[in-house]
C-alpha positions as CSV (number, residue, x, y, z in Angstrom):
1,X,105.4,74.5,86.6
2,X,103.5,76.7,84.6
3,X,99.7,77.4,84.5
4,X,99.5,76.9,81.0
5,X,97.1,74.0,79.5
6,X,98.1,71.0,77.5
7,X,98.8,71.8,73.4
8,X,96.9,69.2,72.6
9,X,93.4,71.0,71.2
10,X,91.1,69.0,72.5
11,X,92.7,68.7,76.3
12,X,92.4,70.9,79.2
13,X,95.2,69.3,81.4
14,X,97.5,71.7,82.9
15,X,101.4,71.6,81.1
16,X,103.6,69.3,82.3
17,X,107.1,70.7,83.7
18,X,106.7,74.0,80.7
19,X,107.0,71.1,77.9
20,X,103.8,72.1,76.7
21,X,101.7,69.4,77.4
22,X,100.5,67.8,79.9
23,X,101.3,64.5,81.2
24,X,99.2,62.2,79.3
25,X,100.4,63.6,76.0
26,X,104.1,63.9,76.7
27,X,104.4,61.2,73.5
28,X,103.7,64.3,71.3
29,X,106.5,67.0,72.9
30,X,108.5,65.5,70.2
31,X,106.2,65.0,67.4
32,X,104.9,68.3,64.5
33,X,102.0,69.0,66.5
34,X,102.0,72.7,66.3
35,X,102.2,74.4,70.0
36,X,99.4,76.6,71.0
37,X,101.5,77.8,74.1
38,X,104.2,79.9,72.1
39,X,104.4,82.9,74.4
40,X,106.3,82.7,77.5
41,X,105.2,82.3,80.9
42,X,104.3,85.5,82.4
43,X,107.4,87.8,83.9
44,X,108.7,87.3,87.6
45,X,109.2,90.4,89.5
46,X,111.4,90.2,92.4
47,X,110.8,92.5,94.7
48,X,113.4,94.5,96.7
49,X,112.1,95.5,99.6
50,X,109.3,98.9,100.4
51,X,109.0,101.1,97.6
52,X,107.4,104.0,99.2
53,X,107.9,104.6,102.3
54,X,105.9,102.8,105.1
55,X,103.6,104.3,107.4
56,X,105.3,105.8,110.9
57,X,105.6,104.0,114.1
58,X,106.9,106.8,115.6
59,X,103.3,108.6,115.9
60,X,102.2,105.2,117.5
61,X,105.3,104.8,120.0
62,X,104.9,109.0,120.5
63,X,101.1,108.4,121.8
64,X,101.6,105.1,123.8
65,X,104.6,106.5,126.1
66,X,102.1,110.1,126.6
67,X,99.0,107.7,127.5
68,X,101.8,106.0,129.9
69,X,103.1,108.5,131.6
70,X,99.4,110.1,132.1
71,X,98.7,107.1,133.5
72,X,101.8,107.0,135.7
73,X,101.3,110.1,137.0
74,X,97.6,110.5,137.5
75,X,96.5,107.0,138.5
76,X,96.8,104.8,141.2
77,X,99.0,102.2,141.9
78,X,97.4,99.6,139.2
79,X,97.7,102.7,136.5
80,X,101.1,103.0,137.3
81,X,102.0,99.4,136.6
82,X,100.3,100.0,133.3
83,X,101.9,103.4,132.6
84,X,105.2,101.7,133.0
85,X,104.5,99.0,130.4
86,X,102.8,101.5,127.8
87,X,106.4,103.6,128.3
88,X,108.4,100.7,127.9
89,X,106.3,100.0,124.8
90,X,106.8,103.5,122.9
91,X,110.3,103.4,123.9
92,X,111.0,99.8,122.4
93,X,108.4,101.1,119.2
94,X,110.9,104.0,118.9
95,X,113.8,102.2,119.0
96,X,112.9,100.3,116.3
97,X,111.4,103.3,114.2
98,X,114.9,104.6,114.5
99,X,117.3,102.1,114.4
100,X,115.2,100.8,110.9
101,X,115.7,103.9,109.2
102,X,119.1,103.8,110.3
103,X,120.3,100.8,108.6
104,X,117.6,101.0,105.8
105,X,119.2,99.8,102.4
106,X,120.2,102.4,99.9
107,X,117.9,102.9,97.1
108,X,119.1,101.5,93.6
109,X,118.3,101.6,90.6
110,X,118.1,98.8,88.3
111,X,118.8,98.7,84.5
């Protein structure tokens, strides 16, 4: 379904199903009516995936597991719980980081 308008001149209907006009004037697809909608929809671009590269969560998993083991070591026992957690964090963000540019897709070219 385009976003086209009817052929018809004096309508401003959207096209019907890329016939060129719209639903109300589907008696003239047929007819001589010359077509005001005689260039093609607009290209669709299909994308394949990142094409530069993405921002880093290393840097973020690097600073959570150094604010967690501050914490772990410096604070009391509340601190420590949260420590733990903020090290589990930047391990699992690290993991990922990792294991994504592992098993990124190789880079083709098209054409």
């Amino acid at each position: 379904m385009g976003s086209r308008n009817c052929a018809e001149p004096t309508c401003t209907a959207v096209e019907f199903r890329e016939t060129g006009f719209c639903h109300r004037h589907q008696d003239l697809v047929g007819s001589q009516v010359p077509a005001k909608n005689d260039q093609p929809p607009p290209v669709i671009v299909i994308s394949k995936g990142m094409g530069a590269e993405s921002t880093s969560l290393a840097g973020v998993a690097l600073a959570l597991f150094g604010i967690g083991l501050v914490a772990m070591l410096f604070g009391d026992f509340d601190m420590v719980c949260c420590g733990v957690l903020f090290i589990f964090i930047g391990v699992v963000l690290g993991s990922y980081e990792v294991l994504s540019r592992m098993f990124r897709p190789s880079q083709q070219r098209m054409g």
